[in-house]
PDB file with SEQRES, HELIX, SHEET and CRYST1 records, atoms N, CA, C and O in Angstrom:
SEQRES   1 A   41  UNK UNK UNK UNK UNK UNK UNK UNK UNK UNK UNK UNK UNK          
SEQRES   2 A   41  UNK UNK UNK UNK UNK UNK UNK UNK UNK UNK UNK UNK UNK          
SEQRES   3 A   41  UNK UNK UNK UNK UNK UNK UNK UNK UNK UNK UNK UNK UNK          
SEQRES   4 A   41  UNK UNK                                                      
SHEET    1 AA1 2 UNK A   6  UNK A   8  0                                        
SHEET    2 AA1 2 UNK A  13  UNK A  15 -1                                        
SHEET    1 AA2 2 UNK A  20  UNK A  21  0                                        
SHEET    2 AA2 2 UNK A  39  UNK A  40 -1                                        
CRYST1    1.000    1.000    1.000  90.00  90.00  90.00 P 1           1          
ATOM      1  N   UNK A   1      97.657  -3.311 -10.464  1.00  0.00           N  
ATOM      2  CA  UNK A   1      97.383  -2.181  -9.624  1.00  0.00           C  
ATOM      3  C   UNK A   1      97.593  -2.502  -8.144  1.00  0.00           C  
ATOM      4  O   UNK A   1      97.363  -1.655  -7.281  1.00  0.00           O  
ATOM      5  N   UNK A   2      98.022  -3.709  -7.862  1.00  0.00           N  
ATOM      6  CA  UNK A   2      97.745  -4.066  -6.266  1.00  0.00           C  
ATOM      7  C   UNK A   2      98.565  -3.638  -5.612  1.00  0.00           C  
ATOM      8  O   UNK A   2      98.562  -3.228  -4.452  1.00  0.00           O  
ATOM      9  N   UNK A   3     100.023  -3.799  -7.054  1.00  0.00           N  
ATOM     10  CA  UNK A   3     101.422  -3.461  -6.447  1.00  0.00           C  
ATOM     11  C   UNK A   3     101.285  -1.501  -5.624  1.00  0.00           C  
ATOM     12  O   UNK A   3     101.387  -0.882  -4.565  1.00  0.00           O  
ATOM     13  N   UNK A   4     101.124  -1.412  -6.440  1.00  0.00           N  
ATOM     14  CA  UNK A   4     100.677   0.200  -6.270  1.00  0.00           C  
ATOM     15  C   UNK A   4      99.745   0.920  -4.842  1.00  0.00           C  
ATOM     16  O   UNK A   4     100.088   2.010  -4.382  1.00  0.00           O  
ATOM     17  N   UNK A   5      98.557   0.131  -4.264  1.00  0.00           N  
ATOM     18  CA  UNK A   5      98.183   0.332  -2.863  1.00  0.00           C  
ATOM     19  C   UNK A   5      99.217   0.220  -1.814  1.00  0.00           C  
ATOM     20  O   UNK A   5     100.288  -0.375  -1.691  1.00  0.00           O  
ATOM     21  N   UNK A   6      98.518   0.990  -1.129  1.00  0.00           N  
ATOM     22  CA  UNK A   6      99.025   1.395   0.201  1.00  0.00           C  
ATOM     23  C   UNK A   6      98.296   1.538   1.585  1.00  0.00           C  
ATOM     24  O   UNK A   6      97.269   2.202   1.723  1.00  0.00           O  
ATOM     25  N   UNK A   7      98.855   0.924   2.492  1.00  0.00           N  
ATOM     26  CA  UNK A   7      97.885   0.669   3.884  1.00  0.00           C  
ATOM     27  C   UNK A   7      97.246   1.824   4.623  1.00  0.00           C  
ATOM     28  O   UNK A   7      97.976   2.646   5.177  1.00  0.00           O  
ATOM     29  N   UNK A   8      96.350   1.902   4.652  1.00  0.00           N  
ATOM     30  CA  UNK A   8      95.723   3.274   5.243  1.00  0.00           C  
ATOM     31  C   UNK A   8      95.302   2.605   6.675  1.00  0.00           C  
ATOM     32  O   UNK A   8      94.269   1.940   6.743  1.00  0.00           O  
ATOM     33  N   UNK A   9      95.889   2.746   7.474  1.00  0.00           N  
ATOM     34  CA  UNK A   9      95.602   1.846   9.550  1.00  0.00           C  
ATOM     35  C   UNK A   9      94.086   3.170   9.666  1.00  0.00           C  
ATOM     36  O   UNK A   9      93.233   2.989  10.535  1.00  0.00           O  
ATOM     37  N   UNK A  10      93.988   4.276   8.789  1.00  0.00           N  
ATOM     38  CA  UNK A  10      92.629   5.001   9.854  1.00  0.00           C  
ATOM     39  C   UNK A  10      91.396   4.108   9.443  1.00  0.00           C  
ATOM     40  O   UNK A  10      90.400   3.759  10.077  1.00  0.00           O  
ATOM     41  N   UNK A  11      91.888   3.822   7.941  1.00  0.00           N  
ATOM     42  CA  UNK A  11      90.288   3.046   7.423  1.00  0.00           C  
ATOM     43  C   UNK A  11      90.409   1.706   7.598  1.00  0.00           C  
ATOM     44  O   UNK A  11      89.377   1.041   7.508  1.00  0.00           O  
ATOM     45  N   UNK A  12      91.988   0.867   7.951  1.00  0.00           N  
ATOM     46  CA  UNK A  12      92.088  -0.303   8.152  1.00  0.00           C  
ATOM     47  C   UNK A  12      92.049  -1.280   6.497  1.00  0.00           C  
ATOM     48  O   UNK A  12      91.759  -2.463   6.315  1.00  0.00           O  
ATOM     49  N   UNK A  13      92.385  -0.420   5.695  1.00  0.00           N  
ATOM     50  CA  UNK A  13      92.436  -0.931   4.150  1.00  0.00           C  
ATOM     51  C   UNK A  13      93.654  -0.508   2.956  1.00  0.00           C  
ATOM     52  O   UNK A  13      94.413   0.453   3.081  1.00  0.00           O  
ATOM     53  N   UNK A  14      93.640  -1.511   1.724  1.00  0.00           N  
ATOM     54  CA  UNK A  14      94.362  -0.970   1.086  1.00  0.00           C  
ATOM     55  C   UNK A  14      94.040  -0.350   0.620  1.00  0.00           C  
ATOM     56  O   UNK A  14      93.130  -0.837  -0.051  1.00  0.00           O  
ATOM     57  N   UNK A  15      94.189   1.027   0.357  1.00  0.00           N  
ATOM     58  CA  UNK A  15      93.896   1.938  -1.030  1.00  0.00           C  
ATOM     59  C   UNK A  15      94.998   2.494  -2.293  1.00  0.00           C  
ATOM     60  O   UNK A  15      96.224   2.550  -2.396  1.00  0.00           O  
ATOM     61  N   UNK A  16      94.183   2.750  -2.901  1.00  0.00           N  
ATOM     62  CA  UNK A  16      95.293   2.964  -4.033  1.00  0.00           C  
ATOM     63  C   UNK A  16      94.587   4.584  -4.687  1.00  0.00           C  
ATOM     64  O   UNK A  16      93.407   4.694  -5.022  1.00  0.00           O  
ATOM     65  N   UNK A  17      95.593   5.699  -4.752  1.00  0.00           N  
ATOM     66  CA  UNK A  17      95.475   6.949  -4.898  1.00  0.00           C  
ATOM     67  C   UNK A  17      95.226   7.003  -6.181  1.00  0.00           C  
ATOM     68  O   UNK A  17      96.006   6.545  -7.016  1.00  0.00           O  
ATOM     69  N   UNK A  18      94.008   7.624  -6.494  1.00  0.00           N  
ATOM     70  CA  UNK A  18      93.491   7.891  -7.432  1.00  0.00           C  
ATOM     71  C   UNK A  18      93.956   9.457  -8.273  1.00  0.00           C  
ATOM     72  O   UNK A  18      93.233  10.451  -8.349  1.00  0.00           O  
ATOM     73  N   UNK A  19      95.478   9.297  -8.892  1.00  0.00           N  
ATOM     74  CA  UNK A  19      95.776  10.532  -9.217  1.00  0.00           C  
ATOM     75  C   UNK A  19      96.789  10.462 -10.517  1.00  0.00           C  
ATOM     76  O   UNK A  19      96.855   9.332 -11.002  1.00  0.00           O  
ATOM     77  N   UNK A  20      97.506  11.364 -11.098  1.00  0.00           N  
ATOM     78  CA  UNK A  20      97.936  11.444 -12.353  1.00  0.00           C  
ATOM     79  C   UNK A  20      99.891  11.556 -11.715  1.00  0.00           C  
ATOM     80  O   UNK A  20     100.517  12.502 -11.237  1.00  0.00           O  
ATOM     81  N   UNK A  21     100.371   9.860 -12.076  1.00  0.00           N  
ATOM     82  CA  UNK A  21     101.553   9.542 -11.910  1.00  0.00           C  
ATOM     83  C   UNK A  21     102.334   9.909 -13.049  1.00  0.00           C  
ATOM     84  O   UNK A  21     101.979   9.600 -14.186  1.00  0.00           O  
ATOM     85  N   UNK A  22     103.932  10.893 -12.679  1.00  0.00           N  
ATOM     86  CA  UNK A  22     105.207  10.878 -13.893  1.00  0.00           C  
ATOM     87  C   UNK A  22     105.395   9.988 -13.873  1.00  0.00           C  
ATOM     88  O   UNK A  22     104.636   9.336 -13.157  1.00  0.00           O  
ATOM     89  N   UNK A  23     106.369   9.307 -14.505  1.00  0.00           N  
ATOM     90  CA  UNK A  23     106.898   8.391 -14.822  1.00  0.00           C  
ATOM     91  C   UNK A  23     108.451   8.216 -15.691  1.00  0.00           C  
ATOM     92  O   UNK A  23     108.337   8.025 -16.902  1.00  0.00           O  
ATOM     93  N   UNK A  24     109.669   8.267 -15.200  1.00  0.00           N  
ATOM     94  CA  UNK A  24     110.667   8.640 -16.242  1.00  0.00           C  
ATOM     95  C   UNK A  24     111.653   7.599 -15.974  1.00  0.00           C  
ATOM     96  O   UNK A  24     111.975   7.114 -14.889  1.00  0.00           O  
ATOM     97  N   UNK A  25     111.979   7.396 -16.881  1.00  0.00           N  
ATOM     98  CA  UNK A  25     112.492   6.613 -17.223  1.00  0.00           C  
ATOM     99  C   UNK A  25     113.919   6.999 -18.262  1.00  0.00           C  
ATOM    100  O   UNK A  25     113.653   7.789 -19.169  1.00  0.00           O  
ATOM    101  N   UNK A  26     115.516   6.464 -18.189  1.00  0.00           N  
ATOM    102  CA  UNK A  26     116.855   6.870 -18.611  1.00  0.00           C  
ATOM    103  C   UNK A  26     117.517   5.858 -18.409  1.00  0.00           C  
ATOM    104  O   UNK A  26     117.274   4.860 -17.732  1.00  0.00           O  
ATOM    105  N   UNK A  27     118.822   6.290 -19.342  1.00  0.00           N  
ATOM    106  CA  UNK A  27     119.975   5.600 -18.831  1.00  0.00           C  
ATOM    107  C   UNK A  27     121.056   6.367 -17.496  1.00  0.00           C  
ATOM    108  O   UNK A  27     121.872   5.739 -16.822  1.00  0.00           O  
ATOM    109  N   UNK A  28     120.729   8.003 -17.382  1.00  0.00           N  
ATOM    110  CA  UNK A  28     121.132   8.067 -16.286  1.00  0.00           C  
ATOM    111  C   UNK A  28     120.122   9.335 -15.241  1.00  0.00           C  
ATOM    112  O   UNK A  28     118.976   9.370 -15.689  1.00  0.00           O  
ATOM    113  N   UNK A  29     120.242   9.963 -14.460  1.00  0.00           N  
ATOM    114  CA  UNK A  29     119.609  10.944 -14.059  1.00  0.00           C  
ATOM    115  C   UNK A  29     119.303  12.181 -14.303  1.00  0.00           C  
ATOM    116  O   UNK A  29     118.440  12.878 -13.770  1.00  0.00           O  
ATOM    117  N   UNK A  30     120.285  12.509 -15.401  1.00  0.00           N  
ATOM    118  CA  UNK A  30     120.588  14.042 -16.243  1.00  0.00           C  
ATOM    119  C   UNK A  30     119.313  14.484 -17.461  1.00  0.00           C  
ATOM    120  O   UNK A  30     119.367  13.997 -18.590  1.00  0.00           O  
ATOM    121  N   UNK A  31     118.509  15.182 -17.170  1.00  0.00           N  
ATOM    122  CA  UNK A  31     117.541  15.175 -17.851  1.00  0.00           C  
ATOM    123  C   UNK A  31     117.241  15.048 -19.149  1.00  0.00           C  
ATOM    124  O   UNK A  31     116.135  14.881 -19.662  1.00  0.00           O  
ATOM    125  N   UNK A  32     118.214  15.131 -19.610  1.00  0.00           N  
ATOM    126  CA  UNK A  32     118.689  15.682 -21.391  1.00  0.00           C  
ATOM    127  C   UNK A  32     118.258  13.944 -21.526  1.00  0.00           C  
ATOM    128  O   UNK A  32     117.479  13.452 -22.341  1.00  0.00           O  
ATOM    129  N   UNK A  33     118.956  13.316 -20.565  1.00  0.00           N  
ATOM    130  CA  UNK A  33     118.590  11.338 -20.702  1.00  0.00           C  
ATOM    131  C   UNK A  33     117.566  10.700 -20.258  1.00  0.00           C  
ATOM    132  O   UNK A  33     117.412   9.512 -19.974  1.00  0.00           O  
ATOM    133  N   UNK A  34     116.772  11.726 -20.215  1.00  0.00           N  
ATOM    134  CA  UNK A  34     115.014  11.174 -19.293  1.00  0.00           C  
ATOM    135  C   UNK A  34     113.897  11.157 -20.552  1.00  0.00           C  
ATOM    136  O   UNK A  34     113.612  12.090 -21.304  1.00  0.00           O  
ATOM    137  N   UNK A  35     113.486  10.115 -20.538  1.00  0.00           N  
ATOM    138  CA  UNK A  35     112.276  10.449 -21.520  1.00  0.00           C  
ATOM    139  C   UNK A  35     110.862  10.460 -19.930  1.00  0.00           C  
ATOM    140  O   UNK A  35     110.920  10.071 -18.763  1.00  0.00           O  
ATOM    141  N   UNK A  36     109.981  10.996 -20.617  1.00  0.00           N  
ATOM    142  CA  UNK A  36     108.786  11.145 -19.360  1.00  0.00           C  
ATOM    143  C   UNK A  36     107.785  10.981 -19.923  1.00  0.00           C  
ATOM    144  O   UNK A  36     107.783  11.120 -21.146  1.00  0.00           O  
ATOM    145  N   UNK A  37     106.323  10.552 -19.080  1.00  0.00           N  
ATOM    146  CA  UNK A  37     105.133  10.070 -19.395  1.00  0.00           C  
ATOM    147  C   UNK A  37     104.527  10.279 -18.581  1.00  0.00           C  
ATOM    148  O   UNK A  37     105.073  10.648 -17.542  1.00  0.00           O  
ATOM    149  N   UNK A  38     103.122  10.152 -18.642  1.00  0.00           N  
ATOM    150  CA  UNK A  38     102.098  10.336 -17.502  1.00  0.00           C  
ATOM    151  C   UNK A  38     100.830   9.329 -17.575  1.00  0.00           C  
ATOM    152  O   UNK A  38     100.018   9.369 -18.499  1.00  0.00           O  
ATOM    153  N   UNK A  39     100.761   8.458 -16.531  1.00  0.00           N  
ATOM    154  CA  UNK A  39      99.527   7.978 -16.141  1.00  0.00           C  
ATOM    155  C   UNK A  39      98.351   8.448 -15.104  1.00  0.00           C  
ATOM    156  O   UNK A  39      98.563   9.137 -14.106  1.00  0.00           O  
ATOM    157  N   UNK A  40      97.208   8.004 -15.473  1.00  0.00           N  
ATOM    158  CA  UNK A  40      96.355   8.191 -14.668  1.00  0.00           C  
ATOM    159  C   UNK A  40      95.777   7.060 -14.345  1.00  0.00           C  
ATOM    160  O   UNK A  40      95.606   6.248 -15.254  1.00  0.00           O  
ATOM    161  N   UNK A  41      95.282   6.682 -12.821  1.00  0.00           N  
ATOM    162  CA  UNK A  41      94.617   5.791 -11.958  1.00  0.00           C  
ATOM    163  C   UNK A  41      93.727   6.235 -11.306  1.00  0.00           C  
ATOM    164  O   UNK A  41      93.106   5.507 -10.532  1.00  0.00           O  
TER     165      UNK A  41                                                      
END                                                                             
């Protein structure tokens, strides 16, 4: 998960967004070739 934070300079920390990521994944960009998924953090 560490990879995933991001620097917030107002709070002076890393945080990491607590929300529901797509995820897709193909051999090219054409949707018909996308399979998709969803995580939550």
């Amino acid at each position: 998960m560490e990879k995933l934070k991001w620097y917030n300079p107002v709070h002076r920390t890393w945080e990491l967004e607590n929300m529901t990521y797509r995820i897709y994944a193909g051999s090219s960009e054409a949707l018909a070739d996308l399979k998709a998924t969803e995580i939550a953090l």
